[in-house]
C-alpha positions as CSV (number, residue, x, y, z in Angstrom):
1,X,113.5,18.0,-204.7
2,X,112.1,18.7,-207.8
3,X,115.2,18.1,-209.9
4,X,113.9,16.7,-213.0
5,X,113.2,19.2,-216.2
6,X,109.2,19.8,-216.4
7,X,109.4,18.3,-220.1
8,X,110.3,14.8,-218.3
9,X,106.4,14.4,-217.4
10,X,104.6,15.1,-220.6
11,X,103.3,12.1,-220.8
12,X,99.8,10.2,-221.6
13,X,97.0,11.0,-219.4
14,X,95.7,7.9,-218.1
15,X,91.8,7.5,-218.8
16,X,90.8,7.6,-214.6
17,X,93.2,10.7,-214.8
18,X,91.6,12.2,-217.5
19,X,88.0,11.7,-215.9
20,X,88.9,13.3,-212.5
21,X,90.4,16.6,-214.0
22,X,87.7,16.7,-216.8
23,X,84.9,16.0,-213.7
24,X,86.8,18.5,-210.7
25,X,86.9,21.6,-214.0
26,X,84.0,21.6,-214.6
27,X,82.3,21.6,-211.5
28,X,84.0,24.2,-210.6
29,X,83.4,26.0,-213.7
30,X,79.7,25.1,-212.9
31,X,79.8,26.5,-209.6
32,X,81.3,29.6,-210.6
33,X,78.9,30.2,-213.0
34,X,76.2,30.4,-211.0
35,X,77.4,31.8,-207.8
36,X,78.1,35.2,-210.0
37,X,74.8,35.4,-211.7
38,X,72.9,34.7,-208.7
39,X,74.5,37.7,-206.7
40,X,75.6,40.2,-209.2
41,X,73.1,41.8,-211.5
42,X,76.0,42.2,-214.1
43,X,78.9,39.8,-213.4
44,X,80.0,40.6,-216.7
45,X,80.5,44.8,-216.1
46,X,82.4,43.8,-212.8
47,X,84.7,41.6,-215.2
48,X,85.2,44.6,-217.4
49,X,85.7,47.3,-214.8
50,X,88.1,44.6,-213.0
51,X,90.1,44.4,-216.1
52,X,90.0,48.3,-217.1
53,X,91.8,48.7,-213.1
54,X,94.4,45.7,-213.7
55,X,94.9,47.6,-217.6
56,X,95.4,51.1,-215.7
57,X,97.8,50.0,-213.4
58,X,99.9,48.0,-215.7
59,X,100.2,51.0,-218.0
60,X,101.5,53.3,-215.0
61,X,103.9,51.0,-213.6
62,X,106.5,53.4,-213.7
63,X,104.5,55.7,-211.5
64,X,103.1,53.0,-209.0
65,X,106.2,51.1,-208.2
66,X,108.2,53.6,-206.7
67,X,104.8,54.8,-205.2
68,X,104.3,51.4,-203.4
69,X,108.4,51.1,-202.5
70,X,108.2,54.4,-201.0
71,X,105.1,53.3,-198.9
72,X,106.2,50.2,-198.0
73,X,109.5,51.3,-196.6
74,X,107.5,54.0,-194.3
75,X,105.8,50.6,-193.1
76,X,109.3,49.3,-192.4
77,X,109.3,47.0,-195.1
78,X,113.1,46.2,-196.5
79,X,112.4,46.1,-200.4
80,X,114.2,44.7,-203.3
81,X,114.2,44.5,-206.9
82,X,114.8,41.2,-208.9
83,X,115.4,41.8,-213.2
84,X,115.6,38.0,-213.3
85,X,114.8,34.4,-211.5
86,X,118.8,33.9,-210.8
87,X,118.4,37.5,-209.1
88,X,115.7,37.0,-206.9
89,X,117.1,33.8,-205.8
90,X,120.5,35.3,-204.9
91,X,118.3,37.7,-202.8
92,X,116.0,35.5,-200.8
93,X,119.8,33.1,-199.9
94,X,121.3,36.9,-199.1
95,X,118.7,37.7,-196.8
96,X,118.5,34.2,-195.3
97,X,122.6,34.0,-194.7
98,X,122.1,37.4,-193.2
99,X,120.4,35.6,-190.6
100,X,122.3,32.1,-190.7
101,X,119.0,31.2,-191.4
102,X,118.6,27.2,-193.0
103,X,114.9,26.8,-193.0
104,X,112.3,27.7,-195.0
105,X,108.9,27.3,-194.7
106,X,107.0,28.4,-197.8
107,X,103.3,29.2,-198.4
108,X,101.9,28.8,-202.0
109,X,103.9,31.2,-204.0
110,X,103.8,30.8,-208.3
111,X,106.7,33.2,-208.3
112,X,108.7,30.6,-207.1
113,X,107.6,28.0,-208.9
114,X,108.6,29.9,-211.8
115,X,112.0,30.7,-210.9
116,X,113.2,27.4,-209.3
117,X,113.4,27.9,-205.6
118,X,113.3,25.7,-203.5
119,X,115.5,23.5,-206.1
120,X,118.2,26.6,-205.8
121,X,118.3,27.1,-202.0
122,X,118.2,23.2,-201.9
123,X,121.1,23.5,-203.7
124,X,122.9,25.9,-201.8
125,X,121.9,24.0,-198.3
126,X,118.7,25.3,-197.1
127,X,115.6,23.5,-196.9
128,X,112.5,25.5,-198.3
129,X,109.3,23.1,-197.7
130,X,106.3,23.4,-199.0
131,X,103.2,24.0,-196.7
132,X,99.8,24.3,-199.0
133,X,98.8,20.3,-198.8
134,X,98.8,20.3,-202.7
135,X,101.8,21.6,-203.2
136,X,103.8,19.7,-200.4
137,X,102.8,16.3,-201.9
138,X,104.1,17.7,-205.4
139,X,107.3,18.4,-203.7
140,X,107.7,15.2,-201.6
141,X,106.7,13.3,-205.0
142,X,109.7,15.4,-207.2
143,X,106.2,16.3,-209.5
144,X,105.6,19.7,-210.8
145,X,101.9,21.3,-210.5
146,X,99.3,20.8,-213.1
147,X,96.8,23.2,-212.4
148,X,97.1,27.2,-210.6
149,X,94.8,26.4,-207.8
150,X,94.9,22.7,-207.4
151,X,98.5,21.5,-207.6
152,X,97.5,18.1,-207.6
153,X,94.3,17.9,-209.3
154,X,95.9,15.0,-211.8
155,X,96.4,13.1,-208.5
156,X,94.3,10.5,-206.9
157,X,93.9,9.7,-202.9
158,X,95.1,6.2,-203.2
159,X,98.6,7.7,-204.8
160,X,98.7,10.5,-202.0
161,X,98.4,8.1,-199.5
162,X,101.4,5.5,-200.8
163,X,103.5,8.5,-201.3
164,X,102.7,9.0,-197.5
165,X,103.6,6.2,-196.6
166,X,107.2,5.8,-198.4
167,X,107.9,9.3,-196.6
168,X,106.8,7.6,-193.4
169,X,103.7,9.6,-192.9
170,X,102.2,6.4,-191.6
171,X,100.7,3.3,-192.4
172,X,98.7,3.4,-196.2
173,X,95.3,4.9,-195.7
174,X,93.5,7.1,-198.6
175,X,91.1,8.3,-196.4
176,X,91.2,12.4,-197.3
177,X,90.7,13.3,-193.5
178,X,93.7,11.2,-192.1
179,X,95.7,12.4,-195.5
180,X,95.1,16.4,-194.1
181,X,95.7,15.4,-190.5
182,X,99.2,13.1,-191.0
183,X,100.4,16.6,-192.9
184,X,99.2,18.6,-190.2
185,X,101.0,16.8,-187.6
186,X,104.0,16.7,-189.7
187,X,104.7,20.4,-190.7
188,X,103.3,21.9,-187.0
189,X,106.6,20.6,-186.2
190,X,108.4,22.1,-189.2
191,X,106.4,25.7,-188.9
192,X,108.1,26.4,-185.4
193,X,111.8,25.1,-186.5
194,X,112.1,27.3,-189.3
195,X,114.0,30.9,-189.6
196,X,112.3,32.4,-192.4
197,X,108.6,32.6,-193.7
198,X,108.1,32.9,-197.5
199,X,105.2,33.8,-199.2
200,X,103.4,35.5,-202.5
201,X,100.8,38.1,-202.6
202,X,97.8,37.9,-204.6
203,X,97.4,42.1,-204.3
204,X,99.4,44.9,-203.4
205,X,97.7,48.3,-202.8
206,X,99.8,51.1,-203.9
207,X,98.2,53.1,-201.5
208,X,98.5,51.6,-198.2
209,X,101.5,49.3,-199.4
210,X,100.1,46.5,-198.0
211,X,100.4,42.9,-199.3
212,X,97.2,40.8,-200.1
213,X,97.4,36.8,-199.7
214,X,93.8,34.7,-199.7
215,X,94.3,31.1,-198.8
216,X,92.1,28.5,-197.6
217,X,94.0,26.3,-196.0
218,X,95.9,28.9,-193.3
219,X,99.2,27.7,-194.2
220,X,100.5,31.0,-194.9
221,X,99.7,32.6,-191.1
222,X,101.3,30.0,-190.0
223,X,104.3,30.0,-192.0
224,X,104.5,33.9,-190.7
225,X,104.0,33.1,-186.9
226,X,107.0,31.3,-185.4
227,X,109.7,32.7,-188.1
228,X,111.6,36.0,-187.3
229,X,111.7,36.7,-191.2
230,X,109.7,37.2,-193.7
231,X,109.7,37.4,-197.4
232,X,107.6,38.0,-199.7
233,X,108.0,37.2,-204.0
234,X,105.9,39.6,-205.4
235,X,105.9,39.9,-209.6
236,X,105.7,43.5,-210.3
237,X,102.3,43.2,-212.1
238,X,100.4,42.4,-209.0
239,X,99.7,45.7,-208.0
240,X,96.0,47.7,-207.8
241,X,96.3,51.3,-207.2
242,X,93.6,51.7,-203.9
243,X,92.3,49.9,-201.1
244,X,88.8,49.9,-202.3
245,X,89.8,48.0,-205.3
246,X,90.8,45.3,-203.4
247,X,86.6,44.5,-203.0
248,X,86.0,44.1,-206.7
249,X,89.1,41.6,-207.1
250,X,88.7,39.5,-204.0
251,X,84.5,38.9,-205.1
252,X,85.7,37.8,-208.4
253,X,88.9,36.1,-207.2
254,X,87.5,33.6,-204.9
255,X,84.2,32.8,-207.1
256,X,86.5,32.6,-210.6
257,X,88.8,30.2,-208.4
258,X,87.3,27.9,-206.2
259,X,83.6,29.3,-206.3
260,X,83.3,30.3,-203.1
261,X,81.9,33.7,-201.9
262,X,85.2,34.6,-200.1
263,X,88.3,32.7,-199.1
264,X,88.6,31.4,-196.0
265,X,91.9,33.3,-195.0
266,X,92.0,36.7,-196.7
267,X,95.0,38.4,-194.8
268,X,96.4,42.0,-195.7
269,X,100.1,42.2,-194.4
270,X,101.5,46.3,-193.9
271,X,105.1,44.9,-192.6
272,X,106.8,43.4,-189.4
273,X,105.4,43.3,-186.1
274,X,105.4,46.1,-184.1
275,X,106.7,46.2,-180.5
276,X,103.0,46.5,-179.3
277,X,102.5,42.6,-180.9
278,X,104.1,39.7,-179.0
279,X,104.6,37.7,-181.5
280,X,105.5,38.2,-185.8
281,X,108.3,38.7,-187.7
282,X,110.8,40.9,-186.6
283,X,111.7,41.6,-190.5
284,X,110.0,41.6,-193.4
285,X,111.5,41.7,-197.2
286,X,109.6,42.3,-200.5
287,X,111.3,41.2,-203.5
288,X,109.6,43.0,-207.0
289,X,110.2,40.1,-209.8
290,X,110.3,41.2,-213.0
291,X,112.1,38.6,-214.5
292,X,110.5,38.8,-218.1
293,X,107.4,40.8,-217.2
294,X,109.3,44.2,-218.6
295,X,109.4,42.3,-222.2
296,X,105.7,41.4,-222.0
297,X,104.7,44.9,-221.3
298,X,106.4,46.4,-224.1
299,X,104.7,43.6,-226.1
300,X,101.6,43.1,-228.6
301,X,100.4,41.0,-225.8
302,X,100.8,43.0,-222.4
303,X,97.1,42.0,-221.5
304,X,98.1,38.8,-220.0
305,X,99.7,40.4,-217.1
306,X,96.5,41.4,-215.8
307,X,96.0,37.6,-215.0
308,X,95.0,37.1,-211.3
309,X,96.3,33.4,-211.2
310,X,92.2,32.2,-210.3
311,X,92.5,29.4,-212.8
312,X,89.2,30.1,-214.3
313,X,90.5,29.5,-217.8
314,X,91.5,26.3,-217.0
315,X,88.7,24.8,-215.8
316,X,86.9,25.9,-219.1
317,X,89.2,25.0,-221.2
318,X,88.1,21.5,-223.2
319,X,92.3,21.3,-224.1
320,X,93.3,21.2,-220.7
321,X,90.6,19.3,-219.6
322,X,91.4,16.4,-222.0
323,X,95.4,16.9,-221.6
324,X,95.4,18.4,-218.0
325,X,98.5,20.3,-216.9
326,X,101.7,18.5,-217.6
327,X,101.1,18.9,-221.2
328,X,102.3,22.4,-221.3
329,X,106.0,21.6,-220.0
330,X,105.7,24.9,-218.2
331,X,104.5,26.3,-214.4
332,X,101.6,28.1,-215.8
333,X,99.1,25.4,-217.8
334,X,95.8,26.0,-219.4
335,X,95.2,29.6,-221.9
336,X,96.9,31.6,-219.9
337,X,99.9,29.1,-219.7
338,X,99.5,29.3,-223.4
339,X,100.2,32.5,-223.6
340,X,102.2,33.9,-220.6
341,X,104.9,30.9,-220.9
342,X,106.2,31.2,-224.2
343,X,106.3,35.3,-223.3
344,X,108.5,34.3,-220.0
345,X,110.6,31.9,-221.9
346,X,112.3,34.8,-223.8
347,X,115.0,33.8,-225.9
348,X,113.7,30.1,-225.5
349,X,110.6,31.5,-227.2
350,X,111.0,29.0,-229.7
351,X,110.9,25.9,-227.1
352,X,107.3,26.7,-226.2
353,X,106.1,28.1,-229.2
354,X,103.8,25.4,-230.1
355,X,101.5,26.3,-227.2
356,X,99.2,29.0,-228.3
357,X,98.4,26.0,-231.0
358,X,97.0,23.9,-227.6
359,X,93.7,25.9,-228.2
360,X,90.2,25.6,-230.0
361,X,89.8,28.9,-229.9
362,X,86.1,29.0,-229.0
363,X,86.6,32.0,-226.9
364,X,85.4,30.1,-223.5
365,X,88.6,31.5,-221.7
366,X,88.1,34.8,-222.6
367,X,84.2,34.6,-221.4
368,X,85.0,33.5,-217.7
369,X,88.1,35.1,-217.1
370,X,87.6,37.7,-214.2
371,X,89.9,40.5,-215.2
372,X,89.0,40.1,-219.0
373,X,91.8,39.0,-220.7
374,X,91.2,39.1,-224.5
375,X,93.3,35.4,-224.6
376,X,92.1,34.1,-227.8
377,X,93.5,37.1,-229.5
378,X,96.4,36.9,-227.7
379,X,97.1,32.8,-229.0
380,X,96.4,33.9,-232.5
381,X,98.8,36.9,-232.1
382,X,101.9,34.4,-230.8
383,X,100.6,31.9,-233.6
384,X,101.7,35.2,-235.8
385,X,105.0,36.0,-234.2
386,X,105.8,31.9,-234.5
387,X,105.1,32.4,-238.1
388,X,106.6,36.0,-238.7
389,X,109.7,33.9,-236.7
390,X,109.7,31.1,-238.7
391,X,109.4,29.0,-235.5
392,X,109.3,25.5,-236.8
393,X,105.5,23.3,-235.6
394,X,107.0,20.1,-234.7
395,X,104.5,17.5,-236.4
396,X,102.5,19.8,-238.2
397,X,102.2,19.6,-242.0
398,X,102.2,22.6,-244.7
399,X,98.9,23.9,-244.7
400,X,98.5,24.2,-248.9
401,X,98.0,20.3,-248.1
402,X,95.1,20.6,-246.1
403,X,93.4,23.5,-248.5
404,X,93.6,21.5,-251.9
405,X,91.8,18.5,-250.1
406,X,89.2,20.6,-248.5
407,X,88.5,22.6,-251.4
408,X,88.5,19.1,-254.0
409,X,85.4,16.8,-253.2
410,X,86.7,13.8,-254.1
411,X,90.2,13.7,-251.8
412,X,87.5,15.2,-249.0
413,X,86.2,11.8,-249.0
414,X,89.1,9.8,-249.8
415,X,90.3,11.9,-246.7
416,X,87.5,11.0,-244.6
417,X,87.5,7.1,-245.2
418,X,91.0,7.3,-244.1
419,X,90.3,8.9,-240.9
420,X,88.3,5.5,-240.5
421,X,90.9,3.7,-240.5
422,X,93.2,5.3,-238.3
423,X,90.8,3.7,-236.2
424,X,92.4,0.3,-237.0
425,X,95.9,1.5,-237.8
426,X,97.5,3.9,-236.0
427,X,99.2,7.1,-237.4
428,X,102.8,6.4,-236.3
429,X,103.0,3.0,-238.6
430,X,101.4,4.5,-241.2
431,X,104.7,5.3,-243.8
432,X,104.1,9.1,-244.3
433,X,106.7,11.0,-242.5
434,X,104.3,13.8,-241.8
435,X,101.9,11.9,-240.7
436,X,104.5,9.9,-238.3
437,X,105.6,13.2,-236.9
438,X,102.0,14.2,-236.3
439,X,101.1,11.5,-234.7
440,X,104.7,11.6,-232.6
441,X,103.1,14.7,-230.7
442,X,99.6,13.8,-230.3
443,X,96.9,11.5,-229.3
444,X,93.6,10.9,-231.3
445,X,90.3,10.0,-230.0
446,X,88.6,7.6,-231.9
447,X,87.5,9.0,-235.5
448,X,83.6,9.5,-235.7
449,X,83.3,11.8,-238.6
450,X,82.1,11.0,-241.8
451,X,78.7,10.6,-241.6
452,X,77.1,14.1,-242.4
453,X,77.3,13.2,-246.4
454,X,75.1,10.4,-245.8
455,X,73.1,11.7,-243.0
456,X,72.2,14.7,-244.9
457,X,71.4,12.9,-248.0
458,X,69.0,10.1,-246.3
459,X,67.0,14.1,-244.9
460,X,66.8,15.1,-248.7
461,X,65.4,12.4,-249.8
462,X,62.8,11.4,-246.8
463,X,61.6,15.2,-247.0
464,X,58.8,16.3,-248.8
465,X,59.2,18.1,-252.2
466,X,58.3,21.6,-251.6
């Protein structure tokens, strides 16, 4: 599953598409909105103080991880340190053939979305299956996720429910209640065959050791009660130093995400069962990721590893609410796709360097992100390093262009008429090879400019002479 390259579905939002992601975003963002300002007298502080912790910790990494290792091996925790995605795979199939193990069952985990898998033990002749609803009709589909939270938010009911029925779910029906209760059915079965349980964490307290994972759909305590094993991808940024900081991230972590006061599953995980519990895994493993997060640190642009993975900036954003997820060829979408991806890429920094262009810059991200990221900054400072790079901007034409007709009234004009007819004519036939190559990487609404001249002129002349 999930064998094709990410690039393979860039492709033209449908219009329905478009609707439902622009009309789920920003409700949410909506909802969010108000929830803080109704119950804290100065969401914005919290935001600030969140992001000063997240800042703290990231700077004193090299005092808190072996902090947190220590603790979590008094809790009996096995832990284990990944540089890369090829090494953290190799450990999660080391630990599994340690156990003859075969099957996976996975809760919601970006981590391994971002280094491939379930595509690698797939490969290697384990079965790791998806459990969070959205993110097991992604897999049964071969798709890739287009938004943090919602996996499938550029999906409708009526394609769920055909790709249902080709798995033999059962008969085509879009109703969303038989949708949740056909999966239910189905992976029940799968939770108490497998031999290992995998999941994330959103937190992990230095202090206690413990992992953090909210959920609302209580996949992930079930993927942890019939397996023996359990392991856990963690990226070495998601660390808070104390317990009590765990209340300030959850608040704003379920209200940036999904607007909702708390989550309905929070669950705080210390290690494997004890021999007072009757039932748990007998073994827990905690793999640190770095895998590119080392590089980011040391950069101009360290900030972004304060993310929380709430998808906040998404649902803001009026980019990726016009091109939804897909559109940014990578696992993370939206602002902070735009900047953590072409940071992650490393050498292929030039593949996905035209992201940080995928922004307005109005600032909108930067306002309802929880832990304060300064992402606007951030875009503008990877627009630099492109430059400074000489990363070529496929489709995009010299700039000295675009300042001789803005600064000379007369090609202005002759520049807005055309826009008019690009209306009629598209771009692409239109024998300018800029223009073709512009065109080749982007869709146009339908022009409406032109009229401020005219509309301003028609006000002069109506208004009374002073």
């Amino acid at each position: 599953m999930r064998s094709q390259p990410i690039d393979q579905f860039v492709t033209t939002l449908p219009a329905d598409k478009r609707a439902s992601v622009y009309q789920s975003t920003k409700a949410t963002h909506e909802k969010r909105t108000k929830l803080l300002f109704d119950e804290f007298a100065d969401p914005n502080r919290l935001r600030h103080l969140a992001g000063e912790i997240k800042q703290h910790t990231l700077e004193h990494l090299d005092t808190y991880l072996p902090a947190v290792e220590a603790k979590m091996k008094t809790n009996g925790v096995t832990v284990h340190w990944a540089a890369t995605a090829d090494a953290a795979n190799a450990a999660v199939l080391a630990i599994m053939r340690a156990r003859n193990a075969t099957k996976m069952v996975k809760a919601k985990t970006m981590v391994s979305e971002e280094i491939g898998l379930a595509h690698f033990l797939e490969q290697n002749g384990c079965e790791a299956l998806e459990t969070d609803l959205g993110e097991f009709i992604v897999q049964i589909d071969d798709d890739h996720p287009s938004h943090i939270v919602r996996p499938i938010i550029h999906k409708t009911r009526r394609e769920i429910a055909t790709s249902f029925e080709r798995e033999g779910l059962g008969a085509y029906n879009d109703d969303p209640e038989t949708i949740t209760r056909r999966a239910r059915q189905f992976l029940r079965h799968k939770y108490l065959q497998a031999d290992v349980g995998l999941t994330g964490a959103n937190f992990v307290s230095v202090e206690s050791g413990r992992l953090v994972l909210v959920t609302n759909e209580g996949n992930s305590r079930f993927s942890l009660a019939a397996p023996k094993c359990h392991i856990a991808l963690v990226g070495i940024e998601k660390l808070v130093p104390r317990d009590r900081d765990l209340g300030i991230f959850l608040n704003l972590l379920a209200r940036s995400a999904t607007a909702q006061e708390l989550t309905v599953y929070t669950e705080f995980i210390s290690g494997p069962k004890s021999p007072a519990q009757p039932d748990g895994p007998e073994e827990m493993h905690v793999i640190f990721v770095d895998n590119g997060r080392t590089e980011v640190l040391a950069s101009e642009c360290r900030e972004i590893l304060r993310c929380i993975r709430c998808g906040a900036c998404l649902n803001v954003c009026p980019v990726y609410r016009q091109a939804s997820g897909h559109a940014y060829r990578s696992v993370y979408p939206g602002p902070v796709g735009a900047v953590l991806s072409p940071l992650l890429a490393g050498e292929r920094f030039p593949a996905l360097a035209d992201l940080p262009k995928a922004s307005s810059l109005c600032g909108a991200c930067n306002e309802v992100c929880p832990v304060n990221i300064p992402i606007p900054d951030l875009l503008l400072r990877l627009r630099n390093r492109a430059k400074q790079e000489n990363v070529p901007s496929p489709g995009t034409p010299p700039m000295g262009a675009w300042a001789l007709m803005a600064s000379q009234p007369t090609a202005w004009k002759a520049a807005l008429f055309g826009g008019k007819v690009l209306n009629y004519v598209p771009a692409k036939l239109i024998p300018v090879p800029a223009m073709q190559a512009w065109s080749a990487k982007r869709a146009l609404p339908e022009w409406r400019g032109g009229e401020f001249r005219k509309w301003l002129k028609n006000r002069l002349q109506k208004s009374p002479t002073p």
